[in-house]
N, C-alpha and C positions, 0 to 999 in steps of 0.2 A: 388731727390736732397737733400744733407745735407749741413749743417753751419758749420763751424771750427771757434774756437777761435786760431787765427793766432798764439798768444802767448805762447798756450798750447796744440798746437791741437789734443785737444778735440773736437769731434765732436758733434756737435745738432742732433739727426734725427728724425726729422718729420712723421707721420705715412704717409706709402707708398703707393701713387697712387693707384695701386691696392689693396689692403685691404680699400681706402676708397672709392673705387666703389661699393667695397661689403655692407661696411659700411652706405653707401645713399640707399641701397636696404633693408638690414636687418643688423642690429646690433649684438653686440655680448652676447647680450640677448634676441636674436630671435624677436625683435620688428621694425616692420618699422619705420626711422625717421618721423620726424614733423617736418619741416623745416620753420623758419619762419625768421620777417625780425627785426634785432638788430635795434630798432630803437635810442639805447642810444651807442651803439658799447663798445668797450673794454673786447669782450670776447676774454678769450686768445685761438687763433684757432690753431688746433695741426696739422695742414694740409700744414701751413705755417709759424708756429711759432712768429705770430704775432697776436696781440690784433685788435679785428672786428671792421670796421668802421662804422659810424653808417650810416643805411640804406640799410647795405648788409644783403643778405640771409645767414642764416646759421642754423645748427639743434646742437643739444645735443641729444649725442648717446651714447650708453655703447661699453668702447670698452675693451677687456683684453692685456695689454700688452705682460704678460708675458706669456701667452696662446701663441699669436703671435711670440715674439720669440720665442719660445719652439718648435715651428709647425718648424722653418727655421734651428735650430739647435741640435732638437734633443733630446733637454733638458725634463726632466721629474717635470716639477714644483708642482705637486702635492697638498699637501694645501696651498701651496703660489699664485696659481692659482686663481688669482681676476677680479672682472670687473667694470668698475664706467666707470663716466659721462665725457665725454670729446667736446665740440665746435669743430665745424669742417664746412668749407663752403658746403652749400645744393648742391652746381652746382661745378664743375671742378675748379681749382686754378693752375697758375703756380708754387705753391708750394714756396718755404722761397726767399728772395733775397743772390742772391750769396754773398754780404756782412754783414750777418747779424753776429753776433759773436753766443755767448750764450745769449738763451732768454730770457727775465722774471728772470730776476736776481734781479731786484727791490724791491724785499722783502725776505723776508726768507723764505728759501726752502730746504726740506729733500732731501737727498741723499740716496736711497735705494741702495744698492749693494748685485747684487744678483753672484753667482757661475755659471760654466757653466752646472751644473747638474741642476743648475735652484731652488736653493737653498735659502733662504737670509741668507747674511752675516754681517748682520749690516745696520745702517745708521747713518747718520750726519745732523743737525742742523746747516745749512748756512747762513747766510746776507748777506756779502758781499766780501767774499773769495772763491765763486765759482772754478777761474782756481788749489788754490792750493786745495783745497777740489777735485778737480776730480785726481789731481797728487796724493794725500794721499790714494786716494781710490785705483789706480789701482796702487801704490806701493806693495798693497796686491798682489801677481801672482795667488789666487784662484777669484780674483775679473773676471766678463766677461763681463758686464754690469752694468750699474747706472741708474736709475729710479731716474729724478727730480720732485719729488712732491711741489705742495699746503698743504702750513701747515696749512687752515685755514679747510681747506676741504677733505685735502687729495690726489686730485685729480692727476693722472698721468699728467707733463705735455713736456716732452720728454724722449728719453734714450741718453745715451752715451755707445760707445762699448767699450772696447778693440780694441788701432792700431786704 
């Protein structure tokens, strides 16, 4: 399942079911999770695009985005080819609510944009102008993808495609 922001639709998408059954098995650093229980919550979970409540299970796993898309399209990302730390529930989720818009908008957030060779093209420093920041972005037509990162950390915390 993905999120649209009605306004702009732009899509949220969530890392997919399947890559996060692989994910709860081995990571994308060959390491089993540790899954354990948030007991303060508000980890932002990339499974459902919503921050952990507290007392639920969940692990921090390495996962590579753009490795992942690259494997579905083809793309040759090369040293753009990364991996980091992403929240993700221990056990099965039905994944984002059908109305959720864009996630974790609440702070500032990079906009990576990568090409469809899997490239990077840039990025942007966001607050609080996310919908025209995704219309700026894929105004480019080499644009294929946008990576919404953590600026405090870095950390992958959805894509947006193209369409």
């Amino acid at each position: 399942m993905t999120t649209t922001d009605t306004t702009t639709a732009h899509t949220a998408r969530p890392i997919r079911p399947r890559v996060l059954q692989e994910l709860r098995t081995t990571d994308d650093a060959g390491r089993p999770p540790a899954p354990f229980t948030d007991e303060e919550g508000g980890a932002p979970l990339r499974c459902c695009l919503r921050r952990s409540e507290p007392g639920e299970r969940i692990a921090l796993v390495s996962y590579a985005p753009l490795r992942r898309w690259a494997a579905e399209t083809g793309a040759e990302p090369g040293a753009y080819d990364e991996q980091g730390p992403v929240f993700i529930h221990a056990e099965d989720c039905p994944g984002p609510s059908p109305d959720t818009s864009l996630p974790f908008t609440n702070a500032p957030r990079v906009l990576r944009r990568y090409s469809a060779e899997g490239r990077i093209l840039g990025g942007r420093l966001t607050d609080d102008a996310f919908p025209s920041a995704f219309t700026e972005a894929f105004a480019d037509p080499e644009v294929a993808v946008v990576h919404v990162r953590a600026v405090e950390y870095g950390c992958f915390l959805y894509e947006v495609r193209r369409g």
